[in-house]
GUFI-986026 format. One record per residue (C-alpha): z, y, x; residue number from 1; residue in one letter. Coordinates in Angstrom, 2 decimals. Layout:
<recs>
{rec {Z,Y,X},NUM,"A"}
...
</recs>
This chain:
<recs>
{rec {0.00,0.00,0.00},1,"X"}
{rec {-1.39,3.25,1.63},2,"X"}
{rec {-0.62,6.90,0.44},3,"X"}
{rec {-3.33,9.54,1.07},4,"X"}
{rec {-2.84,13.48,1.48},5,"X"}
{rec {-5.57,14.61,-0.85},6,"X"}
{rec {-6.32,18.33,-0.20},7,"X"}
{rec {-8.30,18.22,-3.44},8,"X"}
{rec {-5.11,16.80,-5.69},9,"X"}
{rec {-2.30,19.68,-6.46},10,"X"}
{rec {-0.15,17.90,-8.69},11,"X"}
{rec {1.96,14.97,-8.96},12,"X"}
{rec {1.62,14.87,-12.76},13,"X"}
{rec {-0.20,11.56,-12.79},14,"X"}
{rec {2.65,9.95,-11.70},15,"X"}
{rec {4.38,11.24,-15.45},16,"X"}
{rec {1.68,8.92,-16.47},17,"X"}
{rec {1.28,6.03,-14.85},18,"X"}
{rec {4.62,4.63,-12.18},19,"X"}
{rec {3.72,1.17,-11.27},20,"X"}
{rec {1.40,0.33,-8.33},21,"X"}
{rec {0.38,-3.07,-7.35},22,"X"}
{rec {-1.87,-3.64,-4.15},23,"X"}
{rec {-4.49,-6.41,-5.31},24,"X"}
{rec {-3.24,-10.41,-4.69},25,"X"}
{rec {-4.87,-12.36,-1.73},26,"X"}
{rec {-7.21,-15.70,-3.16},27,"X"}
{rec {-6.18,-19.54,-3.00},28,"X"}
{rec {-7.70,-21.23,0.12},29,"X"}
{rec {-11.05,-22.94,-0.48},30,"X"}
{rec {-12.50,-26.06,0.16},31,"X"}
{rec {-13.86,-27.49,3.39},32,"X"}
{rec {-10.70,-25.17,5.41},33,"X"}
{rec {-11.95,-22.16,4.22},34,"X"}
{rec {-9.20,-19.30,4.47},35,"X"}
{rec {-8.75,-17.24,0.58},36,"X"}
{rec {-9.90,-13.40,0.64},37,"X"}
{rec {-7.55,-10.82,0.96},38,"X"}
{rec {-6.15,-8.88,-1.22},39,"X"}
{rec {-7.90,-5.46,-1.36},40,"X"}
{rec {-5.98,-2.24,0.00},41,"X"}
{rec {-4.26,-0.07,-2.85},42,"X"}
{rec {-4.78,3.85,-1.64},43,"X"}
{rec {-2.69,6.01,-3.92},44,"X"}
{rec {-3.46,9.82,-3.76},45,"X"}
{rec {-0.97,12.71,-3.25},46,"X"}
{rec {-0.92,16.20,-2.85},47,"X"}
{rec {-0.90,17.31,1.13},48,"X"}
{rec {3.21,18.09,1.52},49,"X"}
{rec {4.37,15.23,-0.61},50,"X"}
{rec {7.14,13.48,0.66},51,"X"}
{rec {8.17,9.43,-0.29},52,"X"}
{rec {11.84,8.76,-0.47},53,"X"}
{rec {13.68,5.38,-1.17},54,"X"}
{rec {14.65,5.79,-4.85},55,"X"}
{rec {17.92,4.27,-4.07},56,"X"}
{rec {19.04,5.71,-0.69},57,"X"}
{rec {17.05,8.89,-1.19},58,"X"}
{rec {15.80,8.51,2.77},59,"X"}
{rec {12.64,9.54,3.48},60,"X"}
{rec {9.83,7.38,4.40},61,"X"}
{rec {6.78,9.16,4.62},62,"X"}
{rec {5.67,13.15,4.86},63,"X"}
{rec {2.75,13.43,3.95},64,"X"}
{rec {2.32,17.09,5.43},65,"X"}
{rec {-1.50,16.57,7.23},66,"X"}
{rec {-4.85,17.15,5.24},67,"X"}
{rec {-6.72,13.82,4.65},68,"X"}
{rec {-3.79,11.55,6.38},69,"X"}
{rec {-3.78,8.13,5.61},70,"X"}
{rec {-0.09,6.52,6.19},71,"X"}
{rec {1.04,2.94,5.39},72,"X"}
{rec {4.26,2.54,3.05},73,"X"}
{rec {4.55,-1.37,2.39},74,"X"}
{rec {2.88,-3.89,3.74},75,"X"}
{rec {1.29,-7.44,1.50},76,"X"}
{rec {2.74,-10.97,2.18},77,"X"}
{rec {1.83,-13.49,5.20},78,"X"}
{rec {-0.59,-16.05,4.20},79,"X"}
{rec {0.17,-19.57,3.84},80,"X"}
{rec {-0.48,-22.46,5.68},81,"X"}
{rec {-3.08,-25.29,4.23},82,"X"}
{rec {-2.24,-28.67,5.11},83,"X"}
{rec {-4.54,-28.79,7.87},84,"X"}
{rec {-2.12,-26.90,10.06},85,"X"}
{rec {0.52,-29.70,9.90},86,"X"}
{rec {-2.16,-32.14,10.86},87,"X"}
{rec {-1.50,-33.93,14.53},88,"X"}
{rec {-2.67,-37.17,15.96},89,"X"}
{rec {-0.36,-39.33,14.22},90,"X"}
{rec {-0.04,-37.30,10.28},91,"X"}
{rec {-4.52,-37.40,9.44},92,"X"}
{rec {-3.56,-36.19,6.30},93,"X"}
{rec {-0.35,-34.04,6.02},94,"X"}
{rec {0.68,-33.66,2.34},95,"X"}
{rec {2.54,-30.51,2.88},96,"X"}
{rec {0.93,-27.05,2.82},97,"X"}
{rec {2.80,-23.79,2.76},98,"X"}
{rec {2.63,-20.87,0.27},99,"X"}
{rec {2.06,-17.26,0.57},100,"X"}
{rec {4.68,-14.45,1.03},101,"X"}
{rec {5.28,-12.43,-1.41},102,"X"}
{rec {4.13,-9.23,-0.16},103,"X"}
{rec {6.93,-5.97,-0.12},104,"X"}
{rec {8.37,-4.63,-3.27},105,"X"}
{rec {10.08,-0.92,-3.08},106,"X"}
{rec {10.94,1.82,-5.88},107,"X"}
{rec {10.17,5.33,-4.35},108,"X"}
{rec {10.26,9.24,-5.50},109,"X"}
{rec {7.92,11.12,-4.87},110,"X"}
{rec {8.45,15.07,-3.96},111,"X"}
{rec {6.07,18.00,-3.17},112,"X"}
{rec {6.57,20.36,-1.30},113,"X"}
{rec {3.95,22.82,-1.06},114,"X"}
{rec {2.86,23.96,2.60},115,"X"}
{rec {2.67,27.75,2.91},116,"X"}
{rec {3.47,30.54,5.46},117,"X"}
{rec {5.00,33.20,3.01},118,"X"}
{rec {6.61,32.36,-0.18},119,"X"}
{rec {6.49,34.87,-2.98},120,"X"}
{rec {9.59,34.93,-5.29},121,"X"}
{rec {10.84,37.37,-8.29},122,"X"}
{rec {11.79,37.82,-11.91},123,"X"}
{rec {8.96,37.29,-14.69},124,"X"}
{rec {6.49,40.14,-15.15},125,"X"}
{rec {7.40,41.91,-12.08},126,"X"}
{rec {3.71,41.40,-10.84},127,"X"}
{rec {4.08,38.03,-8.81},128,"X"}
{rec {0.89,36.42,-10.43},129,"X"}
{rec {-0.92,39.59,-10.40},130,"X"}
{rec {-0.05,40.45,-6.37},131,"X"}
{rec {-1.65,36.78,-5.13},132,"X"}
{rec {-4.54,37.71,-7.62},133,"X"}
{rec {-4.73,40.64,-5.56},134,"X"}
{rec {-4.24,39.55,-1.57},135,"X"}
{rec {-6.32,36.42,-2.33},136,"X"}
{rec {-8.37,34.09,-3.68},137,"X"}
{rec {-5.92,32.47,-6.27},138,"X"}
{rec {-6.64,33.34,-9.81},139,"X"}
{rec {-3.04,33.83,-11.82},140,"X"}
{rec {-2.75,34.04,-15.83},141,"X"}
{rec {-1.91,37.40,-15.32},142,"X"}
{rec {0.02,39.14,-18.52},143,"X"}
{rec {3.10,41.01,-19.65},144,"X"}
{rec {4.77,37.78,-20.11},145,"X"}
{rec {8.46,37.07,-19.82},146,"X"}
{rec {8.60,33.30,-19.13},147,"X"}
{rec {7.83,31.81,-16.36},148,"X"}
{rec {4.29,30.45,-15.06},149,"X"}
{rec {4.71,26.33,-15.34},150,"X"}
{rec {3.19,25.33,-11.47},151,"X"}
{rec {3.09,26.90,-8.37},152,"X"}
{rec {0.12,28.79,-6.83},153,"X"}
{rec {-1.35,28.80,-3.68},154,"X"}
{rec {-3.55,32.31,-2.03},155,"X"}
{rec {-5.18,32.49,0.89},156,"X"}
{rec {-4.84,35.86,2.54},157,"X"}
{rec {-8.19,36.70,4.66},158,"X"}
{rec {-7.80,39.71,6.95},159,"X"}
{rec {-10.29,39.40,9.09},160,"X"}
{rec {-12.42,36.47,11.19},161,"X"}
{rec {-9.37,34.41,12.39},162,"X"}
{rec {-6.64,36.38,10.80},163,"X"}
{rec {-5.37,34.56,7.54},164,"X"}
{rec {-2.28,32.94,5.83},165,"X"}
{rec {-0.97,31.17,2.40},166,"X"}
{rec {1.17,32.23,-0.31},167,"X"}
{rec {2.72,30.36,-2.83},168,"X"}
{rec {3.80,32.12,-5.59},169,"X"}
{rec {6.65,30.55,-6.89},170,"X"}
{rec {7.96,30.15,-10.41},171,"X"}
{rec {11.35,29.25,-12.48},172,"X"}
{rec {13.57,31.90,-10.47},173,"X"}
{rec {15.77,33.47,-13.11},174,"X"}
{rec {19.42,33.38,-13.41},175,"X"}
{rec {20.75,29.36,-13.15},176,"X"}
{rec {17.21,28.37,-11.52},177,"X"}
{rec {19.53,26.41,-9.41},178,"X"}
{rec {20.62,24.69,-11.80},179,"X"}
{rec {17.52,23.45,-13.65},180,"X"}
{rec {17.32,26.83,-15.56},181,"X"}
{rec {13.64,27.88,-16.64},182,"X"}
{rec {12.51,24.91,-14.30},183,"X"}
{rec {13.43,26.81,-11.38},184,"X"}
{rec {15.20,23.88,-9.71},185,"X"}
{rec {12.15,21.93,-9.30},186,"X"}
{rec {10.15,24.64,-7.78},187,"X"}
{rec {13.17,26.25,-5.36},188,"X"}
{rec {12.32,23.32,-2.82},189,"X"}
{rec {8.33,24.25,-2.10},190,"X"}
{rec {10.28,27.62,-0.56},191,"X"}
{rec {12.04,25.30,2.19},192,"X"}
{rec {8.63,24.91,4.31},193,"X"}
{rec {7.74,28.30,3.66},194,"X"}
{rec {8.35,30.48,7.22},195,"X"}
{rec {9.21,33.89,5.33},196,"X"}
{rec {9.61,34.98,1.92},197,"X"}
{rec {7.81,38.11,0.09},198,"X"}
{rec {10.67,39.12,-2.75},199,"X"}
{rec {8.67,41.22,-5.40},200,"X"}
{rec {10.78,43.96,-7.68},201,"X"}
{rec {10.16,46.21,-10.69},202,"X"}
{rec {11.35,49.30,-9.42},203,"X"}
{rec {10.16,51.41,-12.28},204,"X"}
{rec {12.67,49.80,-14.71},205,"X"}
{rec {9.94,49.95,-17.85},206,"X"}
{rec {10.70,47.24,-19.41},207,"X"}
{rec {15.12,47.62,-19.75},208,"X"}
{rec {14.47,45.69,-16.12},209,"X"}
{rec {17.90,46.76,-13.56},210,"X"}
{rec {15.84,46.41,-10.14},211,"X"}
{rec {19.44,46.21,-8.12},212,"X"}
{rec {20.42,43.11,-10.29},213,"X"}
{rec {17.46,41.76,-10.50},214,"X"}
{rec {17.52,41.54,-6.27},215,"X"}
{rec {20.99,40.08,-6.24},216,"X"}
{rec {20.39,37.67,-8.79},217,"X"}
{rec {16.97,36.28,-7.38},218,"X"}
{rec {18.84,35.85,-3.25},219,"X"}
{rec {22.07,34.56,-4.96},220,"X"}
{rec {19.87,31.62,-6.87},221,"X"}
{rec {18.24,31.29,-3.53},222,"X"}
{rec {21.81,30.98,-1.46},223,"X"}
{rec {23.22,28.57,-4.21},224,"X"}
{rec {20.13,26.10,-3.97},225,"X"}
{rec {19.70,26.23,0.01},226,"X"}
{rec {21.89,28.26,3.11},227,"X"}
{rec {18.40,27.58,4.58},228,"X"}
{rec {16.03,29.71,2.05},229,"X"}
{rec {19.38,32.55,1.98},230,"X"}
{rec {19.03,32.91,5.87},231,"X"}
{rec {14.94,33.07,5.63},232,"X"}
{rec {13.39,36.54,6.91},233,"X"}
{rec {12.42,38.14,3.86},234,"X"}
{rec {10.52,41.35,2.97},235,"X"}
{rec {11.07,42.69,-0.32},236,"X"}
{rec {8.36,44.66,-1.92},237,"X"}
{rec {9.04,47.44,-4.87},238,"X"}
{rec {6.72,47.42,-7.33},239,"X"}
{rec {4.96,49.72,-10.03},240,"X"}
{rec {5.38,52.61,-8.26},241,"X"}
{rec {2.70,53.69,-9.71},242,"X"}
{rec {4.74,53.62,-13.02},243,"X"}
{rec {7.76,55.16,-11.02},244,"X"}
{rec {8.43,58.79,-12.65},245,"X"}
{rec {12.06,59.34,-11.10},246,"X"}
{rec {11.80,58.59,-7.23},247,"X"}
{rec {15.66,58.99,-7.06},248,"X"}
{rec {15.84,55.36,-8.89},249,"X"}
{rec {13.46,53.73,-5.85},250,"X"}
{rec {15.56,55.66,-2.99},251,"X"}
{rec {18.63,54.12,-4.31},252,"X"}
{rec {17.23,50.75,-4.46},253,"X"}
{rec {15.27,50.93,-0.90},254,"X"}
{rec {18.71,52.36,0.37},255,"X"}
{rec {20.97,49.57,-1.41},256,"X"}
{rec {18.48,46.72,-0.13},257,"X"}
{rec {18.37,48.44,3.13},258,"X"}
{rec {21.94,48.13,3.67},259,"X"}
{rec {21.83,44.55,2.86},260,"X"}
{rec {19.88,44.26,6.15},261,"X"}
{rec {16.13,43.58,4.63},262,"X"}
{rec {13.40,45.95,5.13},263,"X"}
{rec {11.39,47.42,1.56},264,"X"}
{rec {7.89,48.67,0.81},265,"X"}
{rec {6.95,51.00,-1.95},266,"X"}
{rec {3.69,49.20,-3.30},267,"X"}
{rec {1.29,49.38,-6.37},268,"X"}
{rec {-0.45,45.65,-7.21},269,"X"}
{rec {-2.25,47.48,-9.80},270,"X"}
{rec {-3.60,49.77,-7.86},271,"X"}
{rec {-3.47,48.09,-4.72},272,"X"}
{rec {-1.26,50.70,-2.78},273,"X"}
{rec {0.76,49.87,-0.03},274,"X"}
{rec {-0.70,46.44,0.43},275,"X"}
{rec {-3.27,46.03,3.55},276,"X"}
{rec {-0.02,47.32,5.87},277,"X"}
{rec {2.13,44.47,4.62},278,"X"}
{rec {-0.02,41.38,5.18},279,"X"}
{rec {-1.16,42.44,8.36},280,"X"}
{rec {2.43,42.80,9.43},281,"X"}
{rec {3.68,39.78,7.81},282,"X"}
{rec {0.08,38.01,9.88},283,"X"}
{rec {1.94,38.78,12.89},284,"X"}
{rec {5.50,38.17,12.23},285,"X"}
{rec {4.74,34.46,11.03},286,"X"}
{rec {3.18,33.85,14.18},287,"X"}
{rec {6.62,34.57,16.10},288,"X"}
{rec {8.70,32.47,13.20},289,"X"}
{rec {8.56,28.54,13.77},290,"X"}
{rec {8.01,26.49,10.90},291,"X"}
{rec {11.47,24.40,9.92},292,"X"}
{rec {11.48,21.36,11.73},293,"X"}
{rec {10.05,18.36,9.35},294,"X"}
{rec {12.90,15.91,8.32},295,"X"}
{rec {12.92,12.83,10.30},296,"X"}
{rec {11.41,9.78,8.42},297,"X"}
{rec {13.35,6.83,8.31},298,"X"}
{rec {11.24,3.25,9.03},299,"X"}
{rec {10.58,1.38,6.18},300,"X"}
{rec {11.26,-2.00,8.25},301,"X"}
{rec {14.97,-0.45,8.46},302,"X"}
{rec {15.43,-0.01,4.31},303,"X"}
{rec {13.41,-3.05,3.35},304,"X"}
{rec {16.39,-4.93,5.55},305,"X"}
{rec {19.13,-3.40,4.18},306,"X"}
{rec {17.62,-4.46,0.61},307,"X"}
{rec {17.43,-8.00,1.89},308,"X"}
{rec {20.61,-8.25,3.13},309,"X"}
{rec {22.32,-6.91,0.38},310,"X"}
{rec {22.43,-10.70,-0.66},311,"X"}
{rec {23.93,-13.90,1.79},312,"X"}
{rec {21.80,-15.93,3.73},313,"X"}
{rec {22.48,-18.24,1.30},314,"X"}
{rec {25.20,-19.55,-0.98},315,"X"}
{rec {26.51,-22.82,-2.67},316,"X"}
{rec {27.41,-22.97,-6.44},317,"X"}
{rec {28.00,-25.47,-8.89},318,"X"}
{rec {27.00,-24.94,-12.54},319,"X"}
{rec {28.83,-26.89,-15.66},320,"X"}
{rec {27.14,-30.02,-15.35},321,"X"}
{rec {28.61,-30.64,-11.68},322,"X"}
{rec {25.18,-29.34,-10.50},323,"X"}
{rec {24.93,-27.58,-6.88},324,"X"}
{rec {22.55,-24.90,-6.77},325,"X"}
{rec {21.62,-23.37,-3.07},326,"X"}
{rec {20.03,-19.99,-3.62},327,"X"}
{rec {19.95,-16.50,-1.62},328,"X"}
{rec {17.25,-14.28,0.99},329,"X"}
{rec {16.63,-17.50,3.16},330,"X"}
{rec {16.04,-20.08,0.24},331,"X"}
{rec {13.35,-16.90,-1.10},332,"X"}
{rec {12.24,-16.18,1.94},333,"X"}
{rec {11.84,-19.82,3.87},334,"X"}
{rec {12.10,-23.07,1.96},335,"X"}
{rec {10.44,-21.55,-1.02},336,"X"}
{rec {7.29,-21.08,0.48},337,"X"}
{rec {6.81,-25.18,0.93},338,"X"}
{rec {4.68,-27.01,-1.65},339,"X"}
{rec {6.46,-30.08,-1.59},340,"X"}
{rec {4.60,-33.35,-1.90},341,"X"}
{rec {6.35,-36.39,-3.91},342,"X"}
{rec {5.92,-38.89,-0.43},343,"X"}
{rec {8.38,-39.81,2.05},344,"X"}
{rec {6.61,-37.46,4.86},345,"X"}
{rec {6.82,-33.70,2.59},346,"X"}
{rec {10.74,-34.68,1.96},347,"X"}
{rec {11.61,-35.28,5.30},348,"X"}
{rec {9.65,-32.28,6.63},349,"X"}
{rec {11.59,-30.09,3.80},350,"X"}
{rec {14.92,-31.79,5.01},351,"X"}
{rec {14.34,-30.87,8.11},352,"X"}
{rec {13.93,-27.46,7.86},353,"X"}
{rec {17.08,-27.35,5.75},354,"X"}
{rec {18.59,-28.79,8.78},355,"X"}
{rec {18.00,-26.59,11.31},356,"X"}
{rec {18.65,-23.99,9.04},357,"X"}
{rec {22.59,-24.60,9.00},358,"X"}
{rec {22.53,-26.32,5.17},359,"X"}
{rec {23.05,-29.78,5.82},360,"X"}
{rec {26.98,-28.58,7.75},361,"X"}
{rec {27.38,-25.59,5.06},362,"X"}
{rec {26.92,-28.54,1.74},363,"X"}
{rec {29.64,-30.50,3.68},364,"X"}
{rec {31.97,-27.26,4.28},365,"X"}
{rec {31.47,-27.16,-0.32},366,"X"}
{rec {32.35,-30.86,-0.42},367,"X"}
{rec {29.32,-31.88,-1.99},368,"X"}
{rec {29.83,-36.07,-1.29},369,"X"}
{rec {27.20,-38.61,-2.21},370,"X"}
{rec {25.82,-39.10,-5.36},371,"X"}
{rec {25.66,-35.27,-6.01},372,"X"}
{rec {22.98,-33.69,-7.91},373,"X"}
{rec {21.51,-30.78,-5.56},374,"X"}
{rec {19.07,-28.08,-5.89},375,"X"}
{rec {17.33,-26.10,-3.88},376,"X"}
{rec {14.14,-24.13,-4.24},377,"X"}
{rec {13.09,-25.54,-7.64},378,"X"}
{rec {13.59,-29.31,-5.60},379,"X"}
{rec {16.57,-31.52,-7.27},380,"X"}
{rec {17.44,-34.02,-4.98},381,"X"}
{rec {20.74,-36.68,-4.97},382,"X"}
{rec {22.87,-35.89,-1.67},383,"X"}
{rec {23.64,-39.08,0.92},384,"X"}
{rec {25.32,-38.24,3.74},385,"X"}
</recs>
């Protein structure tokens, strides 16, 4: 099972949809010791910054942060032997052949997070949609709307040959966003990979809008969800100036943010004042300001192992009926695999294997005597010492 970064996929909303995945099963070996066909490869596509965590430990596994990388999560079962790979000089015709592995089962969760340089953050209606219309090539619902746009966008700001950067404009951050409030939770993470943030505010107040509050309350969801996006360099950038009739409102606000240690720009979106200055300062900050370090994955080898061994080697039970069942990882895992032929050679080839596999000493240690009923594998057999 392979997962692909697909730079034309944006979403993960097909996973809403559809949340098993099986890689195709290998073919039965032929005739005339001809080996079966293999399975075919199952390639599931993701959205470049998608990461794959272990649904129970929440580790990660893959990060899937290149364009067009191809990365392998599980991989299918060893084939079995046929009986012609038990044959030697003295056995012509073996009657014991060996099945396939079952191939690597795993329940993951899957989370984007978007890959940009500059993320853009702010109330509803303050002009975020609008501003990345503006700088770049995205194209917003733009509108006097107070909820919140439902997915994240992505800009590219071109300055000039070689000179360019992303922006994601991101949406749910009003007051609780932190909490799951007007989605904001699930779209607070895409700002982690981000290198700085661009915090748009209504400074002209038009709509009963407090731009001081409105500030603290956007940074304090920010602090709450992540130290990391609080301690991000941020620029913030007061809006509809252009709307602005009393100046004395935007000097206290640029003086109040000011103090807070943040720099502010008076800027129009509408009437795209104030703008070209920002991005090609911002161009050159984010070249100075190293991207966070990507989380370290953790091999799949080590997680499929600590679901194995969750259960014993093996253990020895007796039902009702005076029954001993022998079951756990290395009855799955080893003796299963045997097709067992009813002739004296397949037994003593399975009992052997139990042998050296410590069973024989461990159904003495559970006083099973002779004359006991045992089973093992699906194989009921009468114990004699």
């Amino acid at each position: 099972v392979f997962f692909y970064a697909d730079p034309n996929v944006n979403t993960l909303v097909d996973f809403k949809y559809k949340k098993i995945f099986k890689a195709q099963h290998g073919e039965n070996g032929q005739k005339k010791q001809m080996f079966g066909k293999s399975g075919e490869d199952l390639i599931i596509k993701v959205p470049v910054g998608t990461q794959v965590r272990d649904l129970q430990t929440g580790k990660l596994l893959l990060d899937m942060h290149e364009k067009k990388e191809t990365r392998m999560l599980l991989k299918g079962g060893r084939g079995g032997w046929g009986n012609v790979h038990f044959k030697t000089s003295t056995r012509k015709a073996p009657k014991i052949a060996e099945k396939g592995r079952e191939g690597a089962e795993l329940q993951v969760k899957l989370e984007l997070k978007l890959l940009a340089d500059v993320a853009l953050v702010g109330y509803p209606s303050v002009g975020k949609s609008s501003f990345i219309n503006r700088v770049s090539a995205a194209n917003s619902k733009v509108g006097s709307y107070h909820f919140t746009t439902l997915e994240p966008k992505l800009g590219v700001v071109r300055l000039e040959e070689g000179k360019s950067f992303v922006i994601a404009d991101i949406p749910g951050l009003i007051e609780g966003a932190h909490e799951g409030v007007g989605l904001g939770d699930k779209f607070l993470r895409h700002i982690e990979r981000c290198k700085m943030i661009y915090h748009l505010v209504d400074v002209s107040e038009m709509e009963g809008r407090d731009a001081i509050a409105d500030f603290e309350k956007i940074n304090e969801e920010l602090s709450k969800f992540s130290e990391k996006l609080a301690k991000k360099p941020q620029i913030v950038l007061a809006n509809k100036m252009d709307l602005l009739w009393d100046m004395e409102k935007y000097e206290k606000f640029k003086s109040y943010v000011e103090e807070k240690g943040y720099e502010v720009y008076p800027v129009s979106v509408l009437l795209n004042e104030g703008l070209k200055e920002i991005l090609y300062k911002t161009f050159d900050r984010i070249q100075k300001v190293e991207r966070e370090p990507l989380e370290e994955e953790t091999d799949i080898r080590e997680v499929l192992q600590e679901l194995n061994i969750q259960k014993d080697d093996f253990e020895i039970t007796q039902d009702e009926e005076g029954v001993y069942h022998i079951e756990g990882r290395i009855v799955d895992g080893v003796l299963a695999k045997y097709v067992i032929g009813m002739d004296d050679e397949s037994i003593v080839n399975f009992l052997h294997l139990m042998r050296s596999l410590g069973m024989e000493e461990a159904m003495q240690e559970a006083g099973i005597e002779d004359g006991d009923t045992v089973k093992i594998a699906n194989v009921e057999f009468e114990y004699v010492e």
